[in-house]
N, CA, C and O atoms as a printed pandas DataFrame, in Angstrom:
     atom_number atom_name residue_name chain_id  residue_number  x_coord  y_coord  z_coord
0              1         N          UNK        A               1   15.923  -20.345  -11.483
1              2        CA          UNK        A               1   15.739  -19.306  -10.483
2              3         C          UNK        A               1   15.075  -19.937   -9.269
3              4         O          UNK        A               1   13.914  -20.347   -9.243
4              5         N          UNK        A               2   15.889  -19.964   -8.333
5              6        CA          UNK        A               2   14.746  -20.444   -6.818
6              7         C          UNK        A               2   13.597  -19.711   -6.450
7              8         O          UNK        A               2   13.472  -18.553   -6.849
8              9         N          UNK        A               3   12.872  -20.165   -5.844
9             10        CA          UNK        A               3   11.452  -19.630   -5.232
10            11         C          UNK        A               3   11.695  -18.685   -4.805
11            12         O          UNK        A               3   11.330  -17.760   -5.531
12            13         N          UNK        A               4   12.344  -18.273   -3.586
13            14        CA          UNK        A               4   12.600  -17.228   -2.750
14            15         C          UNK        A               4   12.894  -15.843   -4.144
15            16         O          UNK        A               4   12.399  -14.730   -3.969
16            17         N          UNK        A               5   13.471  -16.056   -5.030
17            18        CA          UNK        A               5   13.814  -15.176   -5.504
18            19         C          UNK        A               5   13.223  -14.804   -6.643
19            20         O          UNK        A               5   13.716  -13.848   -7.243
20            21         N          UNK        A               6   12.230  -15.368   -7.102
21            22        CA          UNK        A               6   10.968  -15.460   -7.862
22            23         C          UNK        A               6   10.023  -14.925   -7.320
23            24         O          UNK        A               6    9.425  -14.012   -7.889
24            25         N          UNK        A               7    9.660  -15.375   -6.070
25            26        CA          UNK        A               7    8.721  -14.370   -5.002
26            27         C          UNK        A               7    9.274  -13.306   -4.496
27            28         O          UNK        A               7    8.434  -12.504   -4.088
28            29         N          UNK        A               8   10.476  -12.945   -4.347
29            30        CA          UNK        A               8   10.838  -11.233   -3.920
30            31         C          UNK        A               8   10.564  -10.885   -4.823
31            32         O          UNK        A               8    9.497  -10.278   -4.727
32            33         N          UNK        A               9   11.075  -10.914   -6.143
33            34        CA          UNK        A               9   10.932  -10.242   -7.950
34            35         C          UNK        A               9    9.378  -10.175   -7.891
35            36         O          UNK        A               9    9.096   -9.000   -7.657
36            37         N          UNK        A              10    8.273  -10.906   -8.000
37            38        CA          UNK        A              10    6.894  -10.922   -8.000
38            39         C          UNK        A              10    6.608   -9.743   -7.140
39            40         O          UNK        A              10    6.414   -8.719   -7.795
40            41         N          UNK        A              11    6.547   -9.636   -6.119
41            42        CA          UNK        A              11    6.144   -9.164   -4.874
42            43         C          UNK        A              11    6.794   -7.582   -5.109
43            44         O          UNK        A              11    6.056   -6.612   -4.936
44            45         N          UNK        A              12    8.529   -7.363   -5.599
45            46        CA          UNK        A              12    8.526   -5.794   -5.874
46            47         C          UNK        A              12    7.679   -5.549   -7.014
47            48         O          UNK        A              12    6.867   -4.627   -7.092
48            49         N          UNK        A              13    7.879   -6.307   -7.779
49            50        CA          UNK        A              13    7.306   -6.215   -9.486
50            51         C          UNK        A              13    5.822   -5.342   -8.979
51            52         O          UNK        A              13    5.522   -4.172   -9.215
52            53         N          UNK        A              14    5.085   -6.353   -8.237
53            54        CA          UNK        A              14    3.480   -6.298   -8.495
54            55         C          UNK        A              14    3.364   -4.396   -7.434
55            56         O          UNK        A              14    2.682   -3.389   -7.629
56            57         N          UNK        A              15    4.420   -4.766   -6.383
57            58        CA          UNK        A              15    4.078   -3.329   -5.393
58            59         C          UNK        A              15    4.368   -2.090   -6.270
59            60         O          UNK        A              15    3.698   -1.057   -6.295
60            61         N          UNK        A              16    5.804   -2.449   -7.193
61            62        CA          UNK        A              16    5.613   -1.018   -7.703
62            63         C          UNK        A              16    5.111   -0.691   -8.744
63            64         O          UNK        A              16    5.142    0.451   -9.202
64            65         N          UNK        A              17    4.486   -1.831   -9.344
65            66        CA          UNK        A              17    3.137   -1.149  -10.786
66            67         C          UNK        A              17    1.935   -0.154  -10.004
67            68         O          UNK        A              17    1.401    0.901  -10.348
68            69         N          UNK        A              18    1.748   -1.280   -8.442
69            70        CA          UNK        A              18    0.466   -0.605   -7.853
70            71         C          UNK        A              18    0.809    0.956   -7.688
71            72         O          UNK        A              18    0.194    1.855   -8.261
72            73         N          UNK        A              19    1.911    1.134   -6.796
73            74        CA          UNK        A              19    2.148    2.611   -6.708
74            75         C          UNK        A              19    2.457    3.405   -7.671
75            76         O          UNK        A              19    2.532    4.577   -7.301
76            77         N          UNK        A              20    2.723    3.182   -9.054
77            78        CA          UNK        A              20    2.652    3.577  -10.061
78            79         C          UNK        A              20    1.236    4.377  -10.862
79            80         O          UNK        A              20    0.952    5.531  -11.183
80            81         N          UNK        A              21    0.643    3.149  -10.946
81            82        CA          UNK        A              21   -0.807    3.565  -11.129
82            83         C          UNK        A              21   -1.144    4.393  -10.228
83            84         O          UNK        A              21   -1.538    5.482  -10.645
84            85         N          UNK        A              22   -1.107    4.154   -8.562
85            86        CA          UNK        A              22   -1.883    5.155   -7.834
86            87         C          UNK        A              22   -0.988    6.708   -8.064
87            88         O          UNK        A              22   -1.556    7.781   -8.270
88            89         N          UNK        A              23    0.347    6.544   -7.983
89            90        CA          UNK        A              23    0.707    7.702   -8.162
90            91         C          UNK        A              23    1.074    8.949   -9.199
91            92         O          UNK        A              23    1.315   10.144   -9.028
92            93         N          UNK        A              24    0.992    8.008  -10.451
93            94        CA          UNK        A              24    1.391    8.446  -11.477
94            95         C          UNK        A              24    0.247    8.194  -12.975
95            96         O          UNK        A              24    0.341    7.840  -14.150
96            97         N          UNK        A              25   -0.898    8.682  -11.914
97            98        CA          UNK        A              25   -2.223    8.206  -13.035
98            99         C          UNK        A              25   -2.081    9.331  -14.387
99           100         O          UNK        A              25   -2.386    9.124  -15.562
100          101         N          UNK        A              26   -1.417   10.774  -13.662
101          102        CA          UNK        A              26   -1.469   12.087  -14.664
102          103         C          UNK        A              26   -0.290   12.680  -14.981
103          104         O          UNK        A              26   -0.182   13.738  -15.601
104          105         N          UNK        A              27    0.707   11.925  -14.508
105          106        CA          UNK        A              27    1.868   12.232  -14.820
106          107         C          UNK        A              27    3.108   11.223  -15.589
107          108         O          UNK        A              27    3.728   10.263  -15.133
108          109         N          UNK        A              28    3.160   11.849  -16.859
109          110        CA          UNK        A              28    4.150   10.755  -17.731
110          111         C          UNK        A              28    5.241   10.557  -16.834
111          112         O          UNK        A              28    5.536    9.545  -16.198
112          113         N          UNK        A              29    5.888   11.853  -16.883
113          114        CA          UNK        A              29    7.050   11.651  -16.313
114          115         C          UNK        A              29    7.091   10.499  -15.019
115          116         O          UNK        A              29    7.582    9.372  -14.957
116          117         N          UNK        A              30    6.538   11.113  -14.291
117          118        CA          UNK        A              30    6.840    9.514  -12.802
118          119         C          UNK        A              30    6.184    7.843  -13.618
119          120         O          UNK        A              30    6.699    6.797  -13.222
120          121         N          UNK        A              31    5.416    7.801  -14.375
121          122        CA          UNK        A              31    5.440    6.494  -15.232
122          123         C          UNK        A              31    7.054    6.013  -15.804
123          124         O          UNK        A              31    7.809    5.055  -15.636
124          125         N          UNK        A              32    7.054    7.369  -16.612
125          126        CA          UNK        A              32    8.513    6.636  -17.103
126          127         C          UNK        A              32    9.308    6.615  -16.097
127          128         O          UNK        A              32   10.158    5.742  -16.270
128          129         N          UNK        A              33    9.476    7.354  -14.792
129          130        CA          UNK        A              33   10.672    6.822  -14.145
130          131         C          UNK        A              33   10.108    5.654  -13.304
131          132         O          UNK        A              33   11.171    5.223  -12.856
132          133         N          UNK        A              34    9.121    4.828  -12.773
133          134        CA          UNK        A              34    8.719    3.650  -12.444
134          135         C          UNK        A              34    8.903    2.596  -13.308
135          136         O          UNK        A              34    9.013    1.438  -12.904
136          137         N          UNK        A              35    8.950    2.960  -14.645
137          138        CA          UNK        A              35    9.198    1.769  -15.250
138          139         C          UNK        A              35   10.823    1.462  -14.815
139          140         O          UNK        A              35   11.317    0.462  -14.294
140          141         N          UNK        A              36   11.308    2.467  -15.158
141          142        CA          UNK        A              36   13.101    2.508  -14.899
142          143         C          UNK        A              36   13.310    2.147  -14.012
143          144         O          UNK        A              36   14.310    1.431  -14.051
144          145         N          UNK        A              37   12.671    2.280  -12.608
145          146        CA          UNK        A              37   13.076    1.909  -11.595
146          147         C          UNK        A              37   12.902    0.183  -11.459
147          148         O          UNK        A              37   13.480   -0.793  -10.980
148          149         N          UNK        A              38   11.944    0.473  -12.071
149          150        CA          UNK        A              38   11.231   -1.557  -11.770
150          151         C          UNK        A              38   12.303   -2.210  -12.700
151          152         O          UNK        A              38   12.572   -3.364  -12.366
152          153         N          UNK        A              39   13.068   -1.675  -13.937
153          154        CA          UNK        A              39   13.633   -2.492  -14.460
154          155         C          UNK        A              39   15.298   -2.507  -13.855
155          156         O          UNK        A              39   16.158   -3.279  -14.279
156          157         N          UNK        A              40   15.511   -1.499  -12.804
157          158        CA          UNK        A              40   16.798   -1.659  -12.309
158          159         C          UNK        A              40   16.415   -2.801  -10.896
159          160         O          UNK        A              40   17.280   -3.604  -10.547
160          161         N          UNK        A              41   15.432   -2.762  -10.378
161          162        CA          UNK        A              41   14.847   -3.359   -9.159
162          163         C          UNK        A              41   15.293   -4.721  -10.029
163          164         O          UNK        A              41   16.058   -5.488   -9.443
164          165         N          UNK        A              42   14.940   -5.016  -11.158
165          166        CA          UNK        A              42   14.778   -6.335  -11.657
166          167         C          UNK        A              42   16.284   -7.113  -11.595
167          168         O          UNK        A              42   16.557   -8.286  -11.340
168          169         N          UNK        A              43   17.398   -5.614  -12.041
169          170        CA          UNK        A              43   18.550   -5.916  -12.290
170          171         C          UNK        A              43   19.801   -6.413  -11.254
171          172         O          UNK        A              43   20.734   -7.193  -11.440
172          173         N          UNK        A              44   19.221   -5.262   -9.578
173          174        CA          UNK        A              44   19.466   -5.779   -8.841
174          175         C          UNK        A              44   19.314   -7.134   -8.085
175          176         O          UNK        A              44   20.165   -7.776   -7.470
176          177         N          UNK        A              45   17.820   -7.425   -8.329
177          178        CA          UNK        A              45   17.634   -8.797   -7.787
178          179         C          UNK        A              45   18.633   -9.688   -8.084
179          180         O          UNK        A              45   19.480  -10.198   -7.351
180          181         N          UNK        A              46   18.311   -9.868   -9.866
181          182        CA          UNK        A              46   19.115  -10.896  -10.170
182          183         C          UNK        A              46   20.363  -10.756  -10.016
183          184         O          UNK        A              46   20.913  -11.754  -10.483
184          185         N          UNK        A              47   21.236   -9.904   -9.528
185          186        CA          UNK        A              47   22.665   -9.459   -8.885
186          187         C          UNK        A              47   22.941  -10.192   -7.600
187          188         O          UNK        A              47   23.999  -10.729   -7.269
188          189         N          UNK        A              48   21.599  -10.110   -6.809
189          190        CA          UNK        A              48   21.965  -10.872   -5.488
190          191         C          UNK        A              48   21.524  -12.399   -5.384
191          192         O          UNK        A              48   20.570  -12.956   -5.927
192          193         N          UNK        A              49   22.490  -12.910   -4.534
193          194        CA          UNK        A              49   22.431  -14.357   -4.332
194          195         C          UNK        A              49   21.182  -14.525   -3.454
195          196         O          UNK        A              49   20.479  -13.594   -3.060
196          197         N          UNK        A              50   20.956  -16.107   -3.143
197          198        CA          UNK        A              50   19.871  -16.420   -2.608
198          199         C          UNK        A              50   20.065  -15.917   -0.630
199          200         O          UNK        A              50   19.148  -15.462    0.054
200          201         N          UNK        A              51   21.247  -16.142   -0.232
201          202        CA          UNK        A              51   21.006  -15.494    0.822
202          203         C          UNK        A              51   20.786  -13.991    1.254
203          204         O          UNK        A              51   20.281  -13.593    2.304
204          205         N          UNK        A              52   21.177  -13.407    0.425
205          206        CA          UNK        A              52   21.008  -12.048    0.180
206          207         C          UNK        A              52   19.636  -11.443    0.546
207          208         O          UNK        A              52   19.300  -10.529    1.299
208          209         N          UNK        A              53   18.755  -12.562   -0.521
209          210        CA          UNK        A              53   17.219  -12.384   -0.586
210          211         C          UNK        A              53   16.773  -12.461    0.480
211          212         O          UNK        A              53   16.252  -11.477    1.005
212          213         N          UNK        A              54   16.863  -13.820    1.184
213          214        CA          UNK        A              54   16.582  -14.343    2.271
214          215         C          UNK        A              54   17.125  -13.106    3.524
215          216         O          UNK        A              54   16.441  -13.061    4.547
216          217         N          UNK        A              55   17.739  -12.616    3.467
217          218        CA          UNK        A              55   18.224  -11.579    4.494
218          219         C          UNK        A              55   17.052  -10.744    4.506
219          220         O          UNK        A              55   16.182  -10.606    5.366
220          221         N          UNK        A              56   17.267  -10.013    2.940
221          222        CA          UNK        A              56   15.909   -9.048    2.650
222          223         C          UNK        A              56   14.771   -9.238    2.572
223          224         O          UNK        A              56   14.017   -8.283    2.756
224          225         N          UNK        A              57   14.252  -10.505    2.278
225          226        CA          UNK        A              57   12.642  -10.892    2.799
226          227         C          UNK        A              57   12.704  -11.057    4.204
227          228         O          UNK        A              57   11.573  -10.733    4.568
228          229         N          UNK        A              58   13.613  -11.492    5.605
229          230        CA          UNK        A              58   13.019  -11.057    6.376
230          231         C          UNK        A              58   13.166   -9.639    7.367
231          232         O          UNK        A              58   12.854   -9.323    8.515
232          233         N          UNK        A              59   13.815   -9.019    6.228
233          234        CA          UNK        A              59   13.929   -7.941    7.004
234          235         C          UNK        A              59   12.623   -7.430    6.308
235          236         O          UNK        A              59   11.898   -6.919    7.162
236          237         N          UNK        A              60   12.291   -7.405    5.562
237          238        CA          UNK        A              60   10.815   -6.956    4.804
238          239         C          UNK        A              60    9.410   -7.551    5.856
239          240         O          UNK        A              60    8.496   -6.812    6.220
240          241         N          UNK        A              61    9.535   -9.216    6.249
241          242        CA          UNK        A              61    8.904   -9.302    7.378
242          243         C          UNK        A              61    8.536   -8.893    8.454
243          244         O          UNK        A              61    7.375   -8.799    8.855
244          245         N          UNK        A              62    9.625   -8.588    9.060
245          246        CA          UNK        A              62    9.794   -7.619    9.946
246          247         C          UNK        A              62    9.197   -6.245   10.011
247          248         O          UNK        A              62    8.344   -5.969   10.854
248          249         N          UNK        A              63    9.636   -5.383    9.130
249          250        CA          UNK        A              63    8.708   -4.457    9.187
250          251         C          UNK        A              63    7.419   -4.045    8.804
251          252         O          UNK        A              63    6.773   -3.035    9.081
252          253         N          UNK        A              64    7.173   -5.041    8.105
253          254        CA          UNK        A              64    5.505   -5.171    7.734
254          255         C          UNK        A              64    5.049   -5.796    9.220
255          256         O          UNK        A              64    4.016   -5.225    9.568
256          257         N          UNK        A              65    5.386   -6.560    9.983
257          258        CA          UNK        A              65    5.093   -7.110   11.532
258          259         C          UNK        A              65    5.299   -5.988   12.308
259          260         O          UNK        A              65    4.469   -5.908   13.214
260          261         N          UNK        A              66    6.228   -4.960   12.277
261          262        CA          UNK        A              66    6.200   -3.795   12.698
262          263         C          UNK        A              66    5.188   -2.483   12.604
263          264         O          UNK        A              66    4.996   -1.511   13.334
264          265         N          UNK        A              67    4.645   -2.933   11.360
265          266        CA          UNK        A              67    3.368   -1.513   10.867
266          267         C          UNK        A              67    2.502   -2.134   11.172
267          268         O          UNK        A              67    1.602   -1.411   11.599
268          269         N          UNK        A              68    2.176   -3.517   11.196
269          270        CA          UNK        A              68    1.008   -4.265   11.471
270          271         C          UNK        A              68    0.730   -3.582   13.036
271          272         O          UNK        A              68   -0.330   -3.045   13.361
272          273         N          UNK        A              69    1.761   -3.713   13.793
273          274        CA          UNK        A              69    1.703   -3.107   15.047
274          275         C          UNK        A              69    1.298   -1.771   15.363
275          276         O          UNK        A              69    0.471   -1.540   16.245
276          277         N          UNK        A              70    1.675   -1.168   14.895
277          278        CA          UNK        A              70    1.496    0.390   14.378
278          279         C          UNK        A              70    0.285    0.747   13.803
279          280         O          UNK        A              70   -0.129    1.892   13.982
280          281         N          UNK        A              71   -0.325   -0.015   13.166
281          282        CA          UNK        A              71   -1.506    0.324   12.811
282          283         C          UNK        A              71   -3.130   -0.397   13.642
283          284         O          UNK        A              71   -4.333   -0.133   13.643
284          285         N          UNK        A              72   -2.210   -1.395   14.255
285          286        CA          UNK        A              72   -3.572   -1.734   15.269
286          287         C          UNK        A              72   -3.474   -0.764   16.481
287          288         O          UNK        A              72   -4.515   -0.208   16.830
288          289         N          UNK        A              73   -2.027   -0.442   17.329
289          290        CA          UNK        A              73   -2.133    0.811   17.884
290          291         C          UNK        A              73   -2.868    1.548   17.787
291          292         O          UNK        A              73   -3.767    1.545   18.627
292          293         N          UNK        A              74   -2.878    2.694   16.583
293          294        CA          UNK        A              74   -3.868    3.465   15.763
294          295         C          UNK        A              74   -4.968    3.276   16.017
295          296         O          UNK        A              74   -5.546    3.866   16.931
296          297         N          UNK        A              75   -5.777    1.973   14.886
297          298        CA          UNK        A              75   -6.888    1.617   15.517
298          299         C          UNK        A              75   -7.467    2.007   16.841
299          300         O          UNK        A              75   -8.456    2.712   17.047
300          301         N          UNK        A              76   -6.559    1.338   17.826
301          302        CA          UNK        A              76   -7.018    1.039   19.111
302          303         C          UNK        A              76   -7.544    3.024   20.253
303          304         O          UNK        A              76   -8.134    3.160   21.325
304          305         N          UNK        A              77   -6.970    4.052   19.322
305          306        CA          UNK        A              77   -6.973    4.920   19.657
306          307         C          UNK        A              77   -7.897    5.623   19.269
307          308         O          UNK        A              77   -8.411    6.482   19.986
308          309         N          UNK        A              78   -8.387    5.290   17.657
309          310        CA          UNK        A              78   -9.526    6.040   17.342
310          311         C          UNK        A              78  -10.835    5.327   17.898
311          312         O          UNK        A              78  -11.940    5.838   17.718
């Protein structure tokens, strides 16, 4: 498995346990469908090729460079 695609898999893996836990501390139901989801997330990855990834990590760059913006805005207002 190449890096790039070891670190997208890591990186959804780890984001959607977090939102899991935060969101689904009292509710089975959204647990079990996070697990489902993380294990189709898993299924897709390994579906796509390495440029694929590479497309989607920087489009993932991108908009995290985009909220980064968005949120110092913010900042800058309160």
């Amino acid at each position: 498995m190449s890096g790039i695609i070891k670190y997208f898999r890591e990186f959804i893996e780890g984001r959607s346990e977090e939102m899991c836990v935060a969101l689904g501390k009292n509710n089975k139901e959204y647990k079990e469908l996070c697990i489902k989801s993380s294990d189709l997330q898993k299924k897709i990855i390994d579906a796509l090729g390495d440029e694929q990834i590479s497309v989607i990590k920087e489009e993932l760059y991108k908009a995290g460079f985009i909220d980064g913006i968005k949120v110092a805005k913010l900042i800058d207002k309160i």
